[in-house]
C-alpha positions as CSV (number, residue, x, y, z in Angstrom):
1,X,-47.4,29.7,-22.3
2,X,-46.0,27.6,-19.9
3,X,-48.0,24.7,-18.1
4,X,-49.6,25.4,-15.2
5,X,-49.0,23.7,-12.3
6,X,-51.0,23.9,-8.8
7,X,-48.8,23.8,-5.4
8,X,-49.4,23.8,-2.0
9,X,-48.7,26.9,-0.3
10,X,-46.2,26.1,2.6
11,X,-44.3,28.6,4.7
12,X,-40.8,28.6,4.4
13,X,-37.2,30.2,4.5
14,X,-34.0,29.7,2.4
15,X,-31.4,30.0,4.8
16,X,-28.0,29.7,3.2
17,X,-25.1,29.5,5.1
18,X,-21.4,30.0,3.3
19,X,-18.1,31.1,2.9
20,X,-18.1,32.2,-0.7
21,X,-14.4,30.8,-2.6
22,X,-13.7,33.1,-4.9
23,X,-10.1,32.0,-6.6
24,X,-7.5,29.0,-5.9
25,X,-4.2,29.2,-6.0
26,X,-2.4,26.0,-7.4
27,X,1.7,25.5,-6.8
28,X,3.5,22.9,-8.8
29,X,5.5,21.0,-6.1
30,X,6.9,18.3,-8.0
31,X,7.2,14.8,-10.1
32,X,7.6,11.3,-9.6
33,X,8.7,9.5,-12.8
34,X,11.1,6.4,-12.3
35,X,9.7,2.8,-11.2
36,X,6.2,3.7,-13.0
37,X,4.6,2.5,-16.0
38,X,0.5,3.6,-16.8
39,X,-0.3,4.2,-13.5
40,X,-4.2,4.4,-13.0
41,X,-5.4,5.1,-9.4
42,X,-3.8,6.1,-6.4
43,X,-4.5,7.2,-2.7
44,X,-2.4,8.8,-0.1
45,X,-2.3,9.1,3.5
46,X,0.5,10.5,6.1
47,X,2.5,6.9,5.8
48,X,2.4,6.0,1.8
49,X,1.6,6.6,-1.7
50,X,-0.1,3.6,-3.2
51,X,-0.4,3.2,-6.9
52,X,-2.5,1.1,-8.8
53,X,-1.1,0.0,-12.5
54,X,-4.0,-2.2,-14.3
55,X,-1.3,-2.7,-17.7
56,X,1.2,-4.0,-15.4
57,X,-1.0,-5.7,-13.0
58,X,1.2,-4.5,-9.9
59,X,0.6,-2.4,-6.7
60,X,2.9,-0.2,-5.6
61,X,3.9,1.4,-2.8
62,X,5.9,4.9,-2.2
63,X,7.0,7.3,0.6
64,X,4.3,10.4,0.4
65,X,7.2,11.9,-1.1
66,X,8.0,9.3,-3.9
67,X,10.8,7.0,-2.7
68,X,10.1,3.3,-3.4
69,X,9.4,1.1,-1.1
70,X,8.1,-2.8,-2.7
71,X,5.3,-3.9,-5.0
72,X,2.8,-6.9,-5.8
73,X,1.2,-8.8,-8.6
74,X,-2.0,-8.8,-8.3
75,X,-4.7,-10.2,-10.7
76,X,-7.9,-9.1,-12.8
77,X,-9.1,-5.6,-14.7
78,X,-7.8,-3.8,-11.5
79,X,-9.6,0.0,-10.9
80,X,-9.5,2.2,-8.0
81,X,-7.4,0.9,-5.3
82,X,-7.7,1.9,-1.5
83,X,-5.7,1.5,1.9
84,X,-7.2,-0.7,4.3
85,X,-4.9,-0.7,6.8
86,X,-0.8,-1.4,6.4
87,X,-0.4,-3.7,4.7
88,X,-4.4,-4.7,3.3
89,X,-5.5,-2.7,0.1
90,X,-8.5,-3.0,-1.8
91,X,-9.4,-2.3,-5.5
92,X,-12.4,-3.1,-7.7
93,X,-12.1,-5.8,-10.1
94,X,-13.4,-4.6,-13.3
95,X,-13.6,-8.7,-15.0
96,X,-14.7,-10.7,-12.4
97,X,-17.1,-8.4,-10.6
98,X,-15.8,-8.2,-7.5
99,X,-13.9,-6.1,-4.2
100,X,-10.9,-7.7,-4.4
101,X,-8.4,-8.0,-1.1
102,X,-4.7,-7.9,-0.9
103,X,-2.8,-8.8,2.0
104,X,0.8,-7.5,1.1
105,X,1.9,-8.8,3.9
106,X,0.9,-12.9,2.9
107,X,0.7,-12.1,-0.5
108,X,-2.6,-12.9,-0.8
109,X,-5.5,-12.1,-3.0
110,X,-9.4,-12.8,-2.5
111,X,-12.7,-11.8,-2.7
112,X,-13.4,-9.2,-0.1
113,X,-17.1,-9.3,0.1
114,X,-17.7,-12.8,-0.9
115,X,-20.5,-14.8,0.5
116,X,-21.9,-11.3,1.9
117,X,-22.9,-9.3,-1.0
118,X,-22.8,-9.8,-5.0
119,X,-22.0,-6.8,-7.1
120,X,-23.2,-6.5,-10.6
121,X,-20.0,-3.9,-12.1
122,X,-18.6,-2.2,-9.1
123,X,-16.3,0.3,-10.0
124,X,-15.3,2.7,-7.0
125,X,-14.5,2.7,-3.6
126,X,-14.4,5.1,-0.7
127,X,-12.5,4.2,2.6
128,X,-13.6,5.7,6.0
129,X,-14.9,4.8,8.9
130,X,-17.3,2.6,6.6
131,X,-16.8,1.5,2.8
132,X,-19.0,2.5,0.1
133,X,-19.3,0.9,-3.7
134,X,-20.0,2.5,-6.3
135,X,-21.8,0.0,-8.3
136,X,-21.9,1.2,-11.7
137,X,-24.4,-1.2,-13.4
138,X,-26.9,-1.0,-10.8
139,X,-26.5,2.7,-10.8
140,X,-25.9,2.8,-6.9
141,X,-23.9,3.2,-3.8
142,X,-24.1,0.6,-1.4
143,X,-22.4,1.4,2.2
144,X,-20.9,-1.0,4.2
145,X,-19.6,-1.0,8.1
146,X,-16.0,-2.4,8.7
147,X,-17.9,-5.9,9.8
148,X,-19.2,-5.5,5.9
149,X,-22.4,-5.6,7.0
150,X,-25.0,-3.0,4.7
151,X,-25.8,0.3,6.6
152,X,-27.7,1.6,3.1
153,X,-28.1,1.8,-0.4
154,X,-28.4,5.2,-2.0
155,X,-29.8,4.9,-5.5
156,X,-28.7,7.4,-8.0
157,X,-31.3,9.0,-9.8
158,X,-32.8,12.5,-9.7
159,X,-36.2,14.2,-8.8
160,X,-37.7,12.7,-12.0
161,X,-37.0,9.5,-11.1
162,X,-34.3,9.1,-14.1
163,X,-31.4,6.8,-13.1
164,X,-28.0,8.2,-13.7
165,X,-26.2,7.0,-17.1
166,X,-22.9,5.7,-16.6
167,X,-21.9,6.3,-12.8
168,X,-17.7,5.9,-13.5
169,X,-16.2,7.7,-10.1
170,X,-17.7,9.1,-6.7
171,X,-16.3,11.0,-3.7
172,X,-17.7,12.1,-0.1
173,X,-17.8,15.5,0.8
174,X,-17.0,15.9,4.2
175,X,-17.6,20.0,4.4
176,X,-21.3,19.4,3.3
177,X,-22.1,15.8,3.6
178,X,-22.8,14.8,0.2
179,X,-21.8,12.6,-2.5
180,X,-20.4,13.5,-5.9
181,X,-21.0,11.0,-8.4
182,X,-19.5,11.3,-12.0
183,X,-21.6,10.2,-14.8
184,X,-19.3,10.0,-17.9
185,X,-21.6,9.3,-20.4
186,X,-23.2,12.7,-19.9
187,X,-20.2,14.2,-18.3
188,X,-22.2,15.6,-15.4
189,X,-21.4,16.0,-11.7
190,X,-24.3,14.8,-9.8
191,X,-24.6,16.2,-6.0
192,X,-26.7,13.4,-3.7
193,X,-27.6,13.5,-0.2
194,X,-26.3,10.6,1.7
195,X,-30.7,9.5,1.8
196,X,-30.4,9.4,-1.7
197,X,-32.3,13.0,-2.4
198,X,-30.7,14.6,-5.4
199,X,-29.6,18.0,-5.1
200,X,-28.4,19.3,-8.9
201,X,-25.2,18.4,-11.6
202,X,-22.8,20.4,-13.3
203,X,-20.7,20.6,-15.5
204,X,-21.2,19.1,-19.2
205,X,-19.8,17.2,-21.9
206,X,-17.0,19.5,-24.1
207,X,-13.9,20.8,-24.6
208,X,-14.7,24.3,-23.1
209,X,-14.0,25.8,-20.0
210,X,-15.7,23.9,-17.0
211,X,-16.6,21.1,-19.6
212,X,-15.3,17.7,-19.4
213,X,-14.9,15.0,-22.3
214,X,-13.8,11.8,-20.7
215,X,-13.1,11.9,-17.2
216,X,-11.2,9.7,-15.0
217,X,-11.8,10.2,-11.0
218,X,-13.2,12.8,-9.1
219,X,-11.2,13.6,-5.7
220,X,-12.4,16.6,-3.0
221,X,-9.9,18.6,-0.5
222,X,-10.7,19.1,2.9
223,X,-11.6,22.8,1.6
224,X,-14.8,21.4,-0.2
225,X,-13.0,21.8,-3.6
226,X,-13.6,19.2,-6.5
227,X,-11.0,17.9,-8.8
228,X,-11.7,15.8,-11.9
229,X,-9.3,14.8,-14.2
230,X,-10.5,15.0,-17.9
231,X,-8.2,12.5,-20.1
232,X,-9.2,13.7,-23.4
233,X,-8.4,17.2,-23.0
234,X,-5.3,16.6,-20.6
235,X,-6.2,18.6,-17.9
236,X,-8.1,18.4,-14.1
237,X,-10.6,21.0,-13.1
238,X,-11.8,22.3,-10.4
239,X,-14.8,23.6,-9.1
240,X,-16.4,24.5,-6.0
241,X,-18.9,22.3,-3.7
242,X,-22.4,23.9,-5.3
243,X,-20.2,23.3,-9.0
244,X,-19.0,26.6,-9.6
245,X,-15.8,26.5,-11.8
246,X,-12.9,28.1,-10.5
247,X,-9.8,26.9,-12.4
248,X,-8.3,24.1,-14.1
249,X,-4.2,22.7,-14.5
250,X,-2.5,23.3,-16.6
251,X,-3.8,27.0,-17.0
252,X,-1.8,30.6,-17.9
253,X,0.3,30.3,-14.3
254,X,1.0,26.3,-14.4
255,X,2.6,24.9,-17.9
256,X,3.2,21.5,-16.8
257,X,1.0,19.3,-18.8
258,X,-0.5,15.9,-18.7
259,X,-0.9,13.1,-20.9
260,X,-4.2,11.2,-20.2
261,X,-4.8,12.5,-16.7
262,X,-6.8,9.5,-14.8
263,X,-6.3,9.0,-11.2
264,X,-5.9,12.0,-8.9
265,X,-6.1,12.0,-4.8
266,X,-5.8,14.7,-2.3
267,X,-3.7,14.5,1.1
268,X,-4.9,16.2,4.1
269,X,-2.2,19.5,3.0
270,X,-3.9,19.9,0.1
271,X,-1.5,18.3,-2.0
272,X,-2.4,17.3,-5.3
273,X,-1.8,14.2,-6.8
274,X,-2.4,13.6,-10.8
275,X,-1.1,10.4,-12.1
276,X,-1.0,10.4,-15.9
277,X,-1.4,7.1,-17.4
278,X,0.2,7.7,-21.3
279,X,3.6,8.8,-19.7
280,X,4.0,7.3,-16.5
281,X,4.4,10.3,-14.4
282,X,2.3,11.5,-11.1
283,X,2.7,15.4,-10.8
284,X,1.7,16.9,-7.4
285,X,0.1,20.5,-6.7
286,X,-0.3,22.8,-3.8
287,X,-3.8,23.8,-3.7
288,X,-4.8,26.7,-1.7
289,X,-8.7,28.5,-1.6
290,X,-9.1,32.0,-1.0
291,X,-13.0,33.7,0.4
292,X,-14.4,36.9,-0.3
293,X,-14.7,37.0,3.0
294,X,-13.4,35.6,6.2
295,X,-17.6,35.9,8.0
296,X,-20.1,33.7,7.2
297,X,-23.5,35.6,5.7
298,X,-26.8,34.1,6.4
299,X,-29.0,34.5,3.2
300,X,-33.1,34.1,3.6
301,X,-35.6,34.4,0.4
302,X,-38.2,35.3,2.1
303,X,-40.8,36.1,-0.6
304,X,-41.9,34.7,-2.8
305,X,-42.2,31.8,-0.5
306,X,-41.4,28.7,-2.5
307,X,-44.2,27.8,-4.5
308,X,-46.2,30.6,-3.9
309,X,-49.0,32.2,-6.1
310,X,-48.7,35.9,-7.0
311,X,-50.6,38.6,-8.5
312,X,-48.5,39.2,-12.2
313,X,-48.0,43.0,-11.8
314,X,-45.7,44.5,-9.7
315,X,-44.2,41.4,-7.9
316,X,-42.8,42.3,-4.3
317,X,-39.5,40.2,-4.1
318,X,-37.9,40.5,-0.7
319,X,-34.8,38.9,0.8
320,X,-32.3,39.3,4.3
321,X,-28.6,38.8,4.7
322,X,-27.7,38.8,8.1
323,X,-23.9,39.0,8.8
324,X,-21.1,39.5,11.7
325,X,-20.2,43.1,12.5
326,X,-17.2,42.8,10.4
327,X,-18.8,41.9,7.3
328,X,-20.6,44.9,5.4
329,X,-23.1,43.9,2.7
330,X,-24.0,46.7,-0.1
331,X,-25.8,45.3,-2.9
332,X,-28.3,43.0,-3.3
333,X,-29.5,41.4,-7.1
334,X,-32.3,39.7,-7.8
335,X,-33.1,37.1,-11.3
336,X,-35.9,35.5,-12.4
337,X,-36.0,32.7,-15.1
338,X,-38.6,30.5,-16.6
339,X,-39.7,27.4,-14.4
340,X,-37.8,24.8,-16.6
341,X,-35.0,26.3,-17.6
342,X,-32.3,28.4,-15.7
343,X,-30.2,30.3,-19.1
344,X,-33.8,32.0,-19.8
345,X,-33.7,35.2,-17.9
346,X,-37.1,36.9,-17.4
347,X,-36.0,39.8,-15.2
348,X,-33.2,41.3,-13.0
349,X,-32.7,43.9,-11.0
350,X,-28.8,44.6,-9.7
351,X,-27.2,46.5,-7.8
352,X,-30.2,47.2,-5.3
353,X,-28.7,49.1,-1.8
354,X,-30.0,47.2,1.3
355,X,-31.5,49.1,4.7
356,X,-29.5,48.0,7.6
357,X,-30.4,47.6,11.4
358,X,-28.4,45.7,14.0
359,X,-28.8,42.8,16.4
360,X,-27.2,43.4,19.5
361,X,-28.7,40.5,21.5
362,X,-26.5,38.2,18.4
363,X,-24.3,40.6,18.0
364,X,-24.8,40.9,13.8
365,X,-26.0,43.1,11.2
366,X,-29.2,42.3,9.6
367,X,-29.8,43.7,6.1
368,X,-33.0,43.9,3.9
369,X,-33.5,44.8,0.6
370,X,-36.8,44.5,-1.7
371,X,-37.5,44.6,-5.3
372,X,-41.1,45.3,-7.2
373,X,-40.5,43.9,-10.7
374,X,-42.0,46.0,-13.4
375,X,-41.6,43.4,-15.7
376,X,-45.2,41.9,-16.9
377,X,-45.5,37.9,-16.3
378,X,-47.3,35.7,-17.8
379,X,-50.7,34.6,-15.7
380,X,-51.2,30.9,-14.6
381,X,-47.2,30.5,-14.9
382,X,-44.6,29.3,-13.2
383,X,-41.4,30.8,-12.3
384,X,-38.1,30.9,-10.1
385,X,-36.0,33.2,-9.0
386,X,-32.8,33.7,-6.7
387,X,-30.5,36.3,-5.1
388,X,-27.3,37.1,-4.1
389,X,-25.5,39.7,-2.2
390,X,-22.3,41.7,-2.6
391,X,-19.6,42.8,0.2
392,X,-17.3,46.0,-0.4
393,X,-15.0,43.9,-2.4
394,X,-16.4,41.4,-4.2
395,X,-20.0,38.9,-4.6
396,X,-21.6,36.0,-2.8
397,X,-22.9,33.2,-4.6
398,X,-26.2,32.9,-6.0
399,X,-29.1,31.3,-3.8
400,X,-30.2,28.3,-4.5
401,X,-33.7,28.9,-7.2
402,X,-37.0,29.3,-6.0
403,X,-40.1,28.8,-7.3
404,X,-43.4,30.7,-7.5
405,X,-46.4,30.5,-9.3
406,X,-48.4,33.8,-11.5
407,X,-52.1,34.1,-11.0
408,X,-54.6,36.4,-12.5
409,X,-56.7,37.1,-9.7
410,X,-57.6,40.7,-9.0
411,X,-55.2,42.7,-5.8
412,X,-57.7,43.5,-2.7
413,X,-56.2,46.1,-0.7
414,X,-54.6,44.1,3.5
415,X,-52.7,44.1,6.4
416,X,-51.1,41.5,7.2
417,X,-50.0,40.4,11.0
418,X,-46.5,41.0,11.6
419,X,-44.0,38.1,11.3
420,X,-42.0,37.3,14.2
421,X,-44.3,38.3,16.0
422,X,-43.8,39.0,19.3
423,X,-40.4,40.1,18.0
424,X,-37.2,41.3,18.8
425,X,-35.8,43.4,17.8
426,X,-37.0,43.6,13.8
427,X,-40.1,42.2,12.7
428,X,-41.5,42.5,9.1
429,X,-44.8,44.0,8.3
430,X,-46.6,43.0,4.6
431,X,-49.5,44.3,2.9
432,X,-51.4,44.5,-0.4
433,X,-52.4,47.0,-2.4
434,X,-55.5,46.6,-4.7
435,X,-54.2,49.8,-7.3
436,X,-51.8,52.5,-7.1
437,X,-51.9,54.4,-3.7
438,X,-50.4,57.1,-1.5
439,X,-49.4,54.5,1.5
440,X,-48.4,55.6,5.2
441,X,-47.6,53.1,7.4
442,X,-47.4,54.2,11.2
443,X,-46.1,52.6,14.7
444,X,-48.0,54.2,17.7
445,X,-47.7,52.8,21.3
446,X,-49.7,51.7,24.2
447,X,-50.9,55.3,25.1
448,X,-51.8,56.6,21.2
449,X,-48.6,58.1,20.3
450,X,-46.8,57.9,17.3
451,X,-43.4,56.2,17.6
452,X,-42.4,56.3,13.8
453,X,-43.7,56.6,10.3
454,X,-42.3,53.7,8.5
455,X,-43.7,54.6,4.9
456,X,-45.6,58.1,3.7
457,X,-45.3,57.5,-0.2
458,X,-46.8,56.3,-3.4
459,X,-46.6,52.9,-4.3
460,X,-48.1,50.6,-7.0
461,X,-50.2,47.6,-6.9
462,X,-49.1,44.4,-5.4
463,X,-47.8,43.0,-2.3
464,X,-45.4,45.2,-0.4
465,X,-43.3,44.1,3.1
466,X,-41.2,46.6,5.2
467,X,-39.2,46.0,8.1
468,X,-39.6,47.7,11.5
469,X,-36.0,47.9,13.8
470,X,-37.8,48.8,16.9
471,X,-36.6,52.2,16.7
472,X,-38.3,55.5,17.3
473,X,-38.1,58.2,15.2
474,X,-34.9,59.5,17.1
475,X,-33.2,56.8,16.5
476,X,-33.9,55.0,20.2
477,X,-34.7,51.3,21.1
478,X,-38.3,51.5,21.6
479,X,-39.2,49.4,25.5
480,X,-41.0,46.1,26.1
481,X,-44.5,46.4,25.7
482,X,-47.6,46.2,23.2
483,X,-47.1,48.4,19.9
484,X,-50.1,49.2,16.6
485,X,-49.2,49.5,13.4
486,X,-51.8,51.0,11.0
487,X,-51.8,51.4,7.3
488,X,-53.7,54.0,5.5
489,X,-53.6,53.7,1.4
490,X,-56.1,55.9,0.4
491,X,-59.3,55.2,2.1
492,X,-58.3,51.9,3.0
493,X,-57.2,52.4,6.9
494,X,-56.4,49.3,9.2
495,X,-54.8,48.8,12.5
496,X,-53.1,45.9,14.0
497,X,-51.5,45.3,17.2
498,X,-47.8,43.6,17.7
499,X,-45.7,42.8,20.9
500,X,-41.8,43.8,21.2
501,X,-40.3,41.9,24.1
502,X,-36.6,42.2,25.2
């Protein structure tokens, strides 16, 4: 049995907000072979194609579209060089510890940060509106303003406190705000909020699909996409922003191949740009993302609430999708895996059809579906479980996990209050049922009489929810005004009173 751990109960929703990418499409465009030798790193931007050669010790500069333009000597264990502005690059100096600075212009060379901040291995930068370090023996980012002074330092390690291994590369997501940060001793993609809070990694070390051996830099399109090239298996893959893998070059549509794949960048066309160090070539791509769908679906878990304690039998797991008219939802599934580990399915249920009732003040479809596991857990226990929903064509992601505790405490038979509550124009009515029972749940208004019958069935133990449209039993928009609900499972009866307002 698994350890048993004691929460605070908290109320809370999951909302989820996304567009779900389902496939990319990738396009070779083209090569740039002649006046290259082991290029390493490189960046783009509307103006120039800068390329960083470490063997070579040079800087050079191309047209976005690979004509020539000059080059410079520069000096150290050069790594990952960015545009500054015109003519002022800057790179990471792998032997002398340091940001170093190159004026093309003057020809001139120096440390960038000197006298301001003293970096123990840095070995990546970012270039915005402010310049981050990744600072690989210190196992953090540190974030600078143009005027270098520090904004922050996010320090890389996860919800355990465990630092990562061997940060190598890093990239800012601009669709979701968050850093990736590639730790190549593990080969793991870690995901960390810009405060530091670490959200999850993927990927892991191996020659298999969505695996990665020895990686070289990480890169992200404006489509949220991630790129990493992978030098020891000669290929860049790609995955989505929550680490989803979606593809990979060269694949069974794009032969070209690589050798030693190191440095990639991204333009703002979703070009591609792979420079492979072993045979002096940078190959571009045209990378295009297609969506399940072209709405946005709002997801909510809303029970078990995270960290919540539940009676073992019969668990009542209910979750809402609410979409734009456009967007029809007509499956739900539900999971369930063991607390510490998310390959050890406990229970599904798939494929579950969703009641649907519409929100014309918001002009969207809300959808509701519910599923009572019959699957006995384990008391004092912990768990976590997640959903996802499916369109006409095609399925959402999965929620993120959420986590709930077992307890073996005998079921008394409740009402809850309604939640919202006042409401409109849904509202969600839960209850408990000590044993197995022929339940009717009824709406009646001010004056005694009955609006609907929302339930008139048998139903075992356990906590149940329904949800109440506002409707009558015609099929109208009940008025403004005070409403009771009352629940009679056997000779348990109980009324409460709710409030619809428009």
């Amino acid at each position: 049995m698994r350890k048993h751990v004691t929460f605070l109960f908290f109320i809370a929703l999951l909302s989820i907000v996304y567009l779900s990418v389902d496939a990319v499409e990738i396009e070779y465009v083209g090569t740039l072979e002649n006046n290259l030798f082991a290029p390493s790193s490189i960046t783009v931007d509307n103006n120039s194609l800068t390329v960083l050669e470490p063997f070579s010790k040079e800087i050079k500069i191309f047209t976005p579209e690979g004509l020539y333009r000059q080059k410079l000597h520069i000096q150290g264990d050069a790594n990952s060089i960015c545009k500054l502005s015109e003519d002022e690059y800057l790179y990471c100096d792998l032997e002398a510890h340091i940001v170093a600075y190159v004026d093309m212009s003057q020809d001139e060379q120096s440390d960038y940060f000197e006298n301001t901040f003293s970096f123990l291995y840095p070995i990546d930068i970012i270039l915005d509106s402010k310049i981050s370090i990744l600072d690989s023996e210190a196992k953090q980012i540190v974030i600078f303003n143009r005027n270098k002074e520090i904004e922050s330092i996010i320090q890389l390690k996860n919800n355990e406190g465990t630092f990562i291994s061997f940060p190598n590369s890093f990239v800012y997501n601009t669709t979701n705000n968050n850093y990736y940060v590639f730790d190549q001793l593990n080969s793991e993609i870690w995901i960390i909020k810009p405060d530091g809070t670490f959200i999850k990694s993927f990927s892991a070390f191996g020659a298999g699909i969505g695996e990665i051996t020895r990686g070289g830099e990480i890169s992200v399109g404006n489509n949220g996409l991630v790129y990493i090239s992978d030098r020891y298996q000669n290929r860049v893959s790609i995955f989505s922003a929550d680490g989803e893998y979606l593809d990979m070059i060269p694949n069974g549509n794009i032969n070209i191949s690589f050798n030693t794949p190191t440095g990639i960048t991204i333009d703002e066309n979703n070009i591609l740009y792979v420079a492979s160090t072993e045979n002096s070539k940078i190959q571009m791509f045209h990378i295009t993302s297609s969506n399940t769908s072209e709405e946005a679906v709002t997801m909510e878990q809303l029970r078990p609430l995270p960290y919540d304690t539940v009676q073992t039998s019969a668990i009542n797991f209910f979750a809402t999708a609410s979409t734009q008219l456009t967007t029809k939802i007509i499956f739900f599934d539900f999971e369930i895996y063991s607390s510490d580990n998310t390959e050890n399915l406990i229970a599904s249920s798939y494929s579950i059809a969703p009641t649907k009732t519409f929100d014309t003040l918001q002009n969207i479809t809300i959808y509701t579906a519910q599923w009572i596991t019959t699957e006995q857990l384990e008391t004092h226990s912990d768990y976590q479980w997640r959903t996802r929903v499916h369109s006409a064509d095609s399925a959402y992601k999965w929620s993120e996990f959420q986590t709930f505790s077992t307890s073996g405490l005998p079921l008394s038979f409740s009402l809850a209050q309604n939640y919202p509550n006042p409401f409109n124009p849904t509202t969600t009515i839960d209850f408990t049922l000590a044993n197995k029972s022929n339940v009717s749940l009824e709406i009646f208004n001010l004056n005694g009489q009955k609006v609907i019958t929302l339930m008139d069935k048998s139903l075992p133990a356990g906590k149940h929810s329904i949800l109440w449209s506002g409707k009558n039993i015609y099929g109208q928009q009940s008025a403004t005004g005070i409403y009771f609900y009352r629940l009679t499972a056997d000779e348990f009866i109980e009324t409460k009173k709710m409030v619809l307002l428009k």
